[in-house]
N, CA, C and O atoms as CSV, one atom per row, in Angstrom:
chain,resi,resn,atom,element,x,y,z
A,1,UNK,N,N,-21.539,-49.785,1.799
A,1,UNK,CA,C,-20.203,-49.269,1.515
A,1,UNK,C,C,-19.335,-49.387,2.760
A,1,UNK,O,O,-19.052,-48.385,3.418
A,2,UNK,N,N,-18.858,-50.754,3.125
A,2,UNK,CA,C,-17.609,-50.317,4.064
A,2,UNK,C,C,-18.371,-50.956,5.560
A,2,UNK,O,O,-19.509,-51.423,5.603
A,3,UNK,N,N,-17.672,-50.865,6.415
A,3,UNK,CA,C,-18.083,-50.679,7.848
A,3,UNK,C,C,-17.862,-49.311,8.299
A,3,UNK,O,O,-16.861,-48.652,8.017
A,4,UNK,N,N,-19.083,-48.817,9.189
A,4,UNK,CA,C,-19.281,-48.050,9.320
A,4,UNK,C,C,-17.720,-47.779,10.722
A,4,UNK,O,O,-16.610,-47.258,10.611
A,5,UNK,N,N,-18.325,-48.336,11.699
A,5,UNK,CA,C,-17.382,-48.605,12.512
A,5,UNK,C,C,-15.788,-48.950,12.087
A,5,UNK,O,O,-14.809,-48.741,12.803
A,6,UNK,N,N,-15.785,-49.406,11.030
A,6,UNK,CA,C,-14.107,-49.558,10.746
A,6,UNK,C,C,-13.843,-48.448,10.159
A,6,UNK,O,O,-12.632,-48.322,9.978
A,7,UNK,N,N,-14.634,-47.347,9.679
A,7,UNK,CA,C,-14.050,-46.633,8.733
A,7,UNK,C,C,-13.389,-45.579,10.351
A,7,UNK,O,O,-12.278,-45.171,10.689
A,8,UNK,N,N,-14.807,-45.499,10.967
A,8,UNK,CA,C,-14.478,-44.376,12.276
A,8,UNK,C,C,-13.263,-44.606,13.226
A,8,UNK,O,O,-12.637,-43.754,13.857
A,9,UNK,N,N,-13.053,-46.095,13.178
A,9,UNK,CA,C,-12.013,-45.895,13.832
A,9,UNK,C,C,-10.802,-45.994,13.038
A,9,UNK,O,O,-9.850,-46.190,13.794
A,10,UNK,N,N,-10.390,-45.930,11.610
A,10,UNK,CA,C,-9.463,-45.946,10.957
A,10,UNK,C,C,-9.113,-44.470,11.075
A,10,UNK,O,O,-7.935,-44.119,11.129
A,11,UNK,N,N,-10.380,-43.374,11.127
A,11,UNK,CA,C,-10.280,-42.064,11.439
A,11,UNK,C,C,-9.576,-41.699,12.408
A,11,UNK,O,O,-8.832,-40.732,12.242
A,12,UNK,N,N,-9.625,-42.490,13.904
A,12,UNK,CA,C,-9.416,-41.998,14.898
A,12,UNK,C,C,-7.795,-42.535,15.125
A,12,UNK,O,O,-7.036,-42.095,15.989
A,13,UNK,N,N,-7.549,-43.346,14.359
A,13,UNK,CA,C,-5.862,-43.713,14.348
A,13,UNK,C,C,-5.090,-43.184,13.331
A,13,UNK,O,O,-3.917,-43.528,13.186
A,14,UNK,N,N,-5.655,-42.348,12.585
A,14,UNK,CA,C,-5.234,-41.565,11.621
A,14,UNK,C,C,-5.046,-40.220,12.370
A,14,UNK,O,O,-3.972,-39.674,12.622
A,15,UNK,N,N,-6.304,-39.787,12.680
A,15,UNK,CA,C,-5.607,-38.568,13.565
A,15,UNK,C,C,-4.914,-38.564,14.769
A,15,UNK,O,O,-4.039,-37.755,15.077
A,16,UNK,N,N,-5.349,-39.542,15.485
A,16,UNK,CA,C,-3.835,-40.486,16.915
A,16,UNK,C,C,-2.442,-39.882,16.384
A,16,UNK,O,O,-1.622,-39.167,16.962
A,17,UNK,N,N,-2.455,-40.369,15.194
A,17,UNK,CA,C,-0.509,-40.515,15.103
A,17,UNK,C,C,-0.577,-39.270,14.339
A,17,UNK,O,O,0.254,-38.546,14.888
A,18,UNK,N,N,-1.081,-38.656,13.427
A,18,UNK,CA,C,-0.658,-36.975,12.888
A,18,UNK,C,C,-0.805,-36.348,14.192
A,18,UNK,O,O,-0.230,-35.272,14.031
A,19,UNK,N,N,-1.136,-36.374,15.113
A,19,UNK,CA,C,-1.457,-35.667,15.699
A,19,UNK,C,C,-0.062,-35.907,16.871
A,19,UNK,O,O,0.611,-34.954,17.264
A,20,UNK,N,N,0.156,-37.163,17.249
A,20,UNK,CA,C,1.634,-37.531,17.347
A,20,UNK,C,C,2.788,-36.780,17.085
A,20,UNK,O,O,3.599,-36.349,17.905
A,21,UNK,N,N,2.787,-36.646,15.692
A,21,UNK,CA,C,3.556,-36.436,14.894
A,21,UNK,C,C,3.578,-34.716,15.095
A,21,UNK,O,O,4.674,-34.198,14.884
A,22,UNK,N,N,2.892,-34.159,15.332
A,22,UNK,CA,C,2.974,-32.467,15.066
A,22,UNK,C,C,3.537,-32.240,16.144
A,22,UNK,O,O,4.360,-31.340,16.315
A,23,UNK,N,N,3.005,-33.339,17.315
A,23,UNK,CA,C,3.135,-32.706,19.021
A,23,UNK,C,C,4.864,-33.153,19.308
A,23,UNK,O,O,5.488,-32.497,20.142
A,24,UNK,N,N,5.506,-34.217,18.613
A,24,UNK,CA,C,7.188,-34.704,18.657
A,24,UNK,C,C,7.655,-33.278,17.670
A,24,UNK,O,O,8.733,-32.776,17.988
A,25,UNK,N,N,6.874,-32.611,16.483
A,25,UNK,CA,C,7.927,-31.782,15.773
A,25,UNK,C,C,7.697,-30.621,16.315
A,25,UNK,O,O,8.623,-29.836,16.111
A,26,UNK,N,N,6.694,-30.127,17.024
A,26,UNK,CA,C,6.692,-28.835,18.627
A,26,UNK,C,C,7.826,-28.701,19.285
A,26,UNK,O,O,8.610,-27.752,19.283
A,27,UNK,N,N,7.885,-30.065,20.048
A,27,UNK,CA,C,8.821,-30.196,21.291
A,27,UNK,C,C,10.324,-29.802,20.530
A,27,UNK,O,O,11.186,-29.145,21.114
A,28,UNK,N,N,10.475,-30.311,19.161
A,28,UNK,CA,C,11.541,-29.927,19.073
A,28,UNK,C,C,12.082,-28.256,18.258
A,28,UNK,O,O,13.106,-27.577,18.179
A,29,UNK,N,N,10.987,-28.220,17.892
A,29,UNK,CA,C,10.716,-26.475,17.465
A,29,UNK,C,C,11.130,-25.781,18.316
A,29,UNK,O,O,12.013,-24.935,18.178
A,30,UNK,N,N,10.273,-26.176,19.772
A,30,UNK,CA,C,10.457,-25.115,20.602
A,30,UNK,C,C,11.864,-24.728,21.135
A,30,UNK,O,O,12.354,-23.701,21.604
A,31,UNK,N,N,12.375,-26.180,20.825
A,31,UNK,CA,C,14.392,-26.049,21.370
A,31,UNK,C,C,14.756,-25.282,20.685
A,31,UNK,O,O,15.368,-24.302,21.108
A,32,UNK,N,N,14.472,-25.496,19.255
A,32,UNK,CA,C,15.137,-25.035,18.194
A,32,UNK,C,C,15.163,-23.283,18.003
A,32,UNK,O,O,16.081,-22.566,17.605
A,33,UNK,N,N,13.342,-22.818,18.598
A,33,UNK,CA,C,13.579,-21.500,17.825
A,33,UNK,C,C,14.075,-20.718,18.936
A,33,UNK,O,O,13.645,-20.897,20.076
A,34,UNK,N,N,14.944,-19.875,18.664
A,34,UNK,CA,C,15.661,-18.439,19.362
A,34,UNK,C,C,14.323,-17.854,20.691
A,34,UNK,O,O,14.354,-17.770,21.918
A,35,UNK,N,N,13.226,-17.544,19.601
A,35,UNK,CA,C,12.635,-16.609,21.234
A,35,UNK,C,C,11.151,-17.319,20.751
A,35,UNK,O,O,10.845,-17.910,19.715
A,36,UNK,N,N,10.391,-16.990,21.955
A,36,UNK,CA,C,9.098,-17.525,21.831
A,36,UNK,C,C,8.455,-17.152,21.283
A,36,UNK,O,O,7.447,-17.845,21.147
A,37,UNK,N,N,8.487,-15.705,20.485
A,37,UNK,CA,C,7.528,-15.195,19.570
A,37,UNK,C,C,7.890,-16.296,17.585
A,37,UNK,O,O,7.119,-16.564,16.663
A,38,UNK,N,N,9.188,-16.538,17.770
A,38,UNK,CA,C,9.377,-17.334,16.497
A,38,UNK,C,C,8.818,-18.634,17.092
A,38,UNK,O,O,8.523,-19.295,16.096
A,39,UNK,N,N,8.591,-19.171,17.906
A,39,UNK,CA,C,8.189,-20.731,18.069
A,39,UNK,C,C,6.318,-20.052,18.313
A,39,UNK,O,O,5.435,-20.902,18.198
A,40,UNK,N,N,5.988,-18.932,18.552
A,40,UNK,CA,C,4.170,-18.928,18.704
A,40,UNK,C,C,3.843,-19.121,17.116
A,40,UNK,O,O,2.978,-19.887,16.693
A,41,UNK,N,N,4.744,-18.237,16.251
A,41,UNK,CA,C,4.348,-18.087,14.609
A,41,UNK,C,C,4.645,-19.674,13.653
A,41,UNK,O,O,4.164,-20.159,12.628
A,42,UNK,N,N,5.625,-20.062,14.583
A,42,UNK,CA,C,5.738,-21.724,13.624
A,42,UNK,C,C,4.999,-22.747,14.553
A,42,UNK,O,O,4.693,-23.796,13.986
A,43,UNK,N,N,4.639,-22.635,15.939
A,43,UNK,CA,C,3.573,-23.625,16.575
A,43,UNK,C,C,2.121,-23.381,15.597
A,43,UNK,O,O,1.490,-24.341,15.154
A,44,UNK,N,N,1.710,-21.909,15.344
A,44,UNK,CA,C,0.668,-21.760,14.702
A,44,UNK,C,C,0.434,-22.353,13.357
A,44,UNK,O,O,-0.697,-22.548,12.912
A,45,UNK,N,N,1.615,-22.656,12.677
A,45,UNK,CA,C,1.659,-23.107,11.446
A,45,UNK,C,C,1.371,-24.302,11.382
A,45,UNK,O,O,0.468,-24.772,10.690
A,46,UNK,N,N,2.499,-25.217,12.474
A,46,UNK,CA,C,2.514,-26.651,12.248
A,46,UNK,C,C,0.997,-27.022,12.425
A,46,UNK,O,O,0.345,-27.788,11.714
A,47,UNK,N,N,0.545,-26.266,13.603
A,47,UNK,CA,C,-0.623,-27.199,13.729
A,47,UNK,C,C,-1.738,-26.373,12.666
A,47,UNK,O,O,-2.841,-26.226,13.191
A,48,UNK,N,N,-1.639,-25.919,11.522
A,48,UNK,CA,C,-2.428,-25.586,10.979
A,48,UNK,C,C,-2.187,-26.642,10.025
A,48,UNK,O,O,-3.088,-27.286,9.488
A,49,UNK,N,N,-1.067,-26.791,9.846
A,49,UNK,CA,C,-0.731,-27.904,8.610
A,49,UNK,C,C,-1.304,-29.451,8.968
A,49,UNK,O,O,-1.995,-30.221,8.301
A,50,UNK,N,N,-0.728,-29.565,10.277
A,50,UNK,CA,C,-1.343,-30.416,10.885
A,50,UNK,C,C,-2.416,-30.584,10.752
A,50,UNK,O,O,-2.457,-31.434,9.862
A,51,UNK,N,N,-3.728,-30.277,11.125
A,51,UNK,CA,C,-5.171,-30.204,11.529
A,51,UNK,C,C,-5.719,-30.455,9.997
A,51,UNK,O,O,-6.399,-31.467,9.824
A,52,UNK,N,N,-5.460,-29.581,8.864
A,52,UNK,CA,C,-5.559,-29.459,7.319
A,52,UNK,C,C,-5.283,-30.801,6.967
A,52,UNK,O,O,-6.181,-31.151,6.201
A,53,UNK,N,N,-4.143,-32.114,7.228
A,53,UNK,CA,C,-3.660,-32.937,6.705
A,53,UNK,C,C,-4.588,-34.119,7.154
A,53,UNK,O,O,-4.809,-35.099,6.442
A,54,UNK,N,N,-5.171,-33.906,8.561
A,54,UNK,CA,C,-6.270,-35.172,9.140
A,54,UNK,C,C,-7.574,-34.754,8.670
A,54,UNK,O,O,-8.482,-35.582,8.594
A,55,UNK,N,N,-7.772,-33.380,8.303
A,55,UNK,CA,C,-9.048,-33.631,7.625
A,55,UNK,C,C,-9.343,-33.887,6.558
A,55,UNK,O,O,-10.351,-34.504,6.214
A,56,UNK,N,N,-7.711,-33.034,5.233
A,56,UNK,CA,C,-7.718,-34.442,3.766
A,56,UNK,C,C,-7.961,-35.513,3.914
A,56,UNK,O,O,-8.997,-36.088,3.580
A,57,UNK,N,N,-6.442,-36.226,4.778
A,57,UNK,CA,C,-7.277,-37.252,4.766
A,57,UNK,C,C,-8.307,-38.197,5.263
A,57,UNK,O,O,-8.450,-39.274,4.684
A,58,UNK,N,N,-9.172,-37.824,6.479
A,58,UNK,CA,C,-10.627,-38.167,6.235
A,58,UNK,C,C,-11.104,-37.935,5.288
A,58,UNK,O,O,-11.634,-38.933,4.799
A,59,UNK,N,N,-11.219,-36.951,4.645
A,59,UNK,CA,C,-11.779,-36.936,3.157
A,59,UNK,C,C,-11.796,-37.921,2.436
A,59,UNK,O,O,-12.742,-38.575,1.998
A,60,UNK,N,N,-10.656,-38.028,2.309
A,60,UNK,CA,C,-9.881,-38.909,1.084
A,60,UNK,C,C,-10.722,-40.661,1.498
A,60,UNK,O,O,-11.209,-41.519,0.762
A,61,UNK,N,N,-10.587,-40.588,2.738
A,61,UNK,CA,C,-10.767,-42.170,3.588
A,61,UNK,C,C,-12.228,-42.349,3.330
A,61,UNK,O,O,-12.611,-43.506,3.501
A,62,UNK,N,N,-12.921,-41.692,3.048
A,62,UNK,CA,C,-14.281,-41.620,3.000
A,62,UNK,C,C,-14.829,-42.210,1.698
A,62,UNK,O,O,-16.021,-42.402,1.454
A,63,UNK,N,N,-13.647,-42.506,0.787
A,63,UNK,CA,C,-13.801,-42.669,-0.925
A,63,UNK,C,C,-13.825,-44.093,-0.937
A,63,UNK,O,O,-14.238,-44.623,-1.969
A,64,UNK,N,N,-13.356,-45.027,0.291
A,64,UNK,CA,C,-13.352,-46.338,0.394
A,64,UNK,C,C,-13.797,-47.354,1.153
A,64,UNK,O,O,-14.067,-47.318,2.354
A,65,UNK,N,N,-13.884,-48.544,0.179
A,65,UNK,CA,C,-14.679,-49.242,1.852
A,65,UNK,C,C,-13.850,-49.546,2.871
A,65,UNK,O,O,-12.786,-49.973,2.424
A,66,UNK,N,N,-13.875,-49.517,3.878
A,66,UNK,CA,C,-12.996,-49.895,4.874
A,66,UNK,C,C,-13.474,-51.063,5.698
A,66,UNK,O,O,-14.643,-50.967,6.072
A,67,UNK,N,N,-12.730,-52.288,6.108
A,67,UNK,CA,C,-12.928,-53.433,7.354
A,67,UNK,C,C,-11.952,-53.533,7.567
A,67,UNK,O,O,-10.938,-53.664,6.881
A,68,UNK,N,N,-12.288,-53.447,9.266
A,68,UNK,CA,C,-11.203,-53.636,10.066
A,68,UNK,C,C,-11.025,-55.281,10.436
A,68,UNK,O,O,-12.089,-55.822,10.735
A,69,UNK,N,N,-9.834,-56.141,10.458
A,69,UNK,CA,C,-9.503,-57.160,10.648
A,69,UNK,C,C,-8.803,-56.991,11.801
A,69,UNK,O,O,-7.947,-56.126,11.983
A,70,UNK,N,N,-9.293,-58.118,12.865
A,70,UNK,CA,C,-8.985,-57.537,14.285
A,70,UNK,C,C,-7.547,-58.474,14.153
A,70,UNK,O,O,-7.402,-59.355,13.306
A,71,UNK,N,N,-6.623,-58.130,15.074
A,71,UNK,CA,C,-5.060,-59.034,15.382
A,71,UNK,C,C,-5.150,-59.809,16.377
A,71,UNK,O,O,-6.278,-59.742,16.865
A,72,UNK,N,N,-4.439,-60.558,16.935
A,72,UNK,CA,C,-4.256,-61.149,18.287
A,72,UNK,C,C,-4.395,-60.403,19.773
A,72,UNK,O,O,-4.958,-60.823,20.784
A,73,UNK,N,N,-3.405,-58.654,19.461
A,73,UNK,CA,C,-3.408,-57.852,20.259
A,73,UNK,C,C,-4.581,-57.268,20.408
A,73,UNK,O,O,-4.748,-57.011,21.600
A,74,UNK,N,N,-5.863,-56.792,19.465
A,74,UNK,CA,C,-6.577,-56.173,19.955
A,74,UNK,C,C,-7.588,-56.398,20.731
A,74,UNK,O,O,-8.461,-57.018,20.124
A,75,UNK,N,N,-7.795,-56.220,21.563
A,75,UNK,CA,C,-9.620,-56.311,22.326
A,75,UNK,C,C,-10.511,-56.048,21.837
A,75,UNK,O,O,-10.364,-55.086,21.082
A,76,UNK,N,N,-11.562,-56.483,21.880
A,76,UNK,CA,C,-12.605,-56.296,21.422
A,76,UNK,C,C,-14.140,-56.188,22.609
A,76,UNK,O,O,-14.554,-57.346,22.555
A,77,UNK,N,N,-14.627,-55.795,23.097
A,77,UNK,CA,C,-15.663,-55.116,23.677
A,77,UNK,C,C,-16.905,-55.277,22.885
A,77,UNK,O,O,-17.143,-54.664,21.845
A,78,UNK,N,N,-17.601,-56.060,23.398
A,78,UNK,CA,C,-19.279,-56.097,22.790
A,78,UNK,C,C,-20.048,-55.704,23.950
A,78,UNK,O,O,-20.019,-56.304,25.025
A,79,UNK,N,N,-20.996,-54.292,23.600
A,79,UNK,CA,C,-21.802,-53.957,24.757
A,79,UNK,C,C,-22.887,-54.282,24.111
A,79,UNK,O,O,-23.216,-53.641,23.113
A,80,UNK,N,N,-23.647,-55.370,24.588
A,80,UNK,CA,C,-25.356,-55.660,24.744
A,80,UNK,C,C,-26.439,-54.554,24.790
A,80,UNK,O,O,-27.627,-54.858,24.903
């Protein structure tokens, strides 16, 4: 079912960029909210929502086969 290795790292660029993504809508939370006790109660949230959304979808990612097709840009590393 899949590559094992492509699925893990499809995982790990899945949570890369949500994880991206929570830490750009922080920075701007924190401008946004009035005092730091409203930005501790919505930092706590986002990243709850956050954290909840990379482990659906690993879940979800787990239902398929996955191969990774390498590009021009990527490297590739074979350790013996």
């Amino acid at each position: 079912m899949g590559d094992i290795k492509s699925r893990e790292r499809l995982n790990r660029v899945v949570e890369e960029e949500i994880t991206k993504l929570f830490e750009s809508i922080l920075d701007y939370a924190q401008v946004a909210c009035p005092t730091s006790d409203t930005y501790k109660v919505l930092r706590s949230k986002i990243l709850r929502v956050g954290n909840n959304c990379i482990r659906t979808i690993k879940t979800k990612i787990s239902h398929y086969d996955i191969g990774f097709v390498a590009t021009s840009e990527d490297v590739i590393e074979k350790i013996k």
